[in-house]
C-alpha positions as CSV (number, residue, x, y, z in Angstrom):
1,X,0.0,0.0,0.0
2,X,1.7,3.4,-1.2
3,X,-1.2,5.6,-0.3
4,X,-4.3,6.5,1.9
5,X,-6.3,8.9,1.3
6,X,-9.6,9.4,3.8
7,X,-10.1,13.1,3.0
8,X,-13.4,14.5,4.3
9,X,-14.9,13.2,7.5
10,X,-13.6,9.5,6.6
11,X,-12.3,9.5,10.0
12,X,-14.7,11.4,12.4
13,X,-15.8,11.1,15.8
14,X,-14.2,8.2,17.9
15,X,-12.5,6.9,15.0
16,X,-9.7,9.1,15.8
17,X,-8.7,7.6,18.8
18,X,-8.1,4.2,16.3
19,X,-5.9,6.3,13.9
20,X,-3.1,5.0,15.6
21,X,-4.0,1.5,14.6
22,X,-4.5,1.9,10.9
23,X,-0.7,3.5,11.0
24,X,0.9,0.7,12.9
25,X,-1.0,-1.5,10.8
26,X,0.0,0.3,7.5
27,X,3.7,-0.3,8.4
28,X,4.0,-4.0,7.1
29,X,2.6,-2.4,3.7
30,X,5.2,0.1,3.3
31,X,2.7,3.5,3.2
32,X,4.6,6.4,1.5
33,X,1.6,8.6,1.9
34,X,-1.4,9.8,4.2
35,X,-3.9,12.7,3.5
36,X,-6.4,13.1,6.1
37,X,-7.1,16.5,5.4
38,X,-10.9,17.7,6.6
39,X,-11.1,15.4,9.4
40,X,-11.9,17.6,12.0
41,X,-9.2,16.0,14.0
42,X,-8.5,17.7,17.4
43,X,-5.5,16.8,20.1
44,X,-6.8,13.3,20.8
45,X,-7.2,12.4,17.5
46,X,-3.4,14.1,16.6
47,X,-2.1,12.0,19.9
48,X,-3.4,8.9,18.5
49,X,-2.1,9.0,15.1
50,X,1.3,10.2,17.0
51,X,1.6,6.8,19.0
52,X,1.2,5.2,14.9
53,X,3.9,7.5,13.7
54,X,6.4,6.2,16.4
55,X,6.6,2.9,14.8
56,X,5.9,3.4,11.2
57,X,9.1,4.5,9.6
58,X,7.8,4.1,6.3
59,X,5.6,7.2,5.8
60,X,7.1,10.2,3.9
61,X,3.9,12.2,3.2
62,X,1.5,13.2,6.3
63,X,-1.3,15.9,5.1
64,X,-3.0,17.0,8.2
65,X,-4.8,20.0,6.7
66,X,-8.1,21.8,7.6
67,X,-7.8,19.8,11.0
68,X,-8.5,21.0,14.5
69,X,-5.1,19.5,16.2
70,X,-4.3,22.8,17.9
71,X,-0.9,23.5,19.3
72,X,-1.5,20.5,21.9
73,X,-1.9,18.1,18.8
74,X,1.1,19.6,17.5
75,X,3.4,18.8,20.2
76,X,2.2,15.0,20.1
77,X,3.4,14.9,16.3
78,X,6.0,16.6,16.6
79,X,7.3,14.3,19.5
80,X,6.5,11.4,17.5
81,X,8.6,12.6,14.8
C-alpha cells in the first residue's frame, strides 16, 4: 500500500482515537503517503495518530490540513517525529 487517502470526514468522531492502529497496521505495507485532510481532528485524535507515527518509519507524506489539532496536537506529532 503506497497511499491512503480518507479526506473529508472519513475519520470522524471516535474513529480518531483508532488512527493509531490503521498507522501501525500500514507499516508492514510500506505507506509512502497519508492525506487526512478535513477530518476535523483535534488533540486526541493528533495523539493517537502520534503513537502510529512512532513505529511506522515508512511514511514520507502526512497531510493533516483543515484539521483542528491545535498546538497540543502539534506537540504530540511533533514528538513522534
Amino acid at each position: 500500500m503506497r497511499s491512503i487517502i480518507g479526506e473529508s470526514a472519513i475519520f470522524y468522531g471516535e474513529k480518531h482515537a483508532e488512527l493509531d492502529k490503521h498507522v501501525k497496521r500500514a507499516e508492514g505495507n510500506s505507506m509512502k503517503n497519508l492525506i487526512l485532510s478535513g477530518n476535523q481532528i483535534g488533540p486526541e485524535g493528533a495523539q493517537s495518530l502520534a503513537e502510529g507515527l512512532k513505529v511506522n518509519t515508512s511514511l514520507k507524506t502526512l497531510d493533516l490540513f483543515s484539521n483542528k489539532i491545535g498546538s497540543e496536537g502539534a506537540q504530540y506529532l511533533a514528538e513522534a517525529l
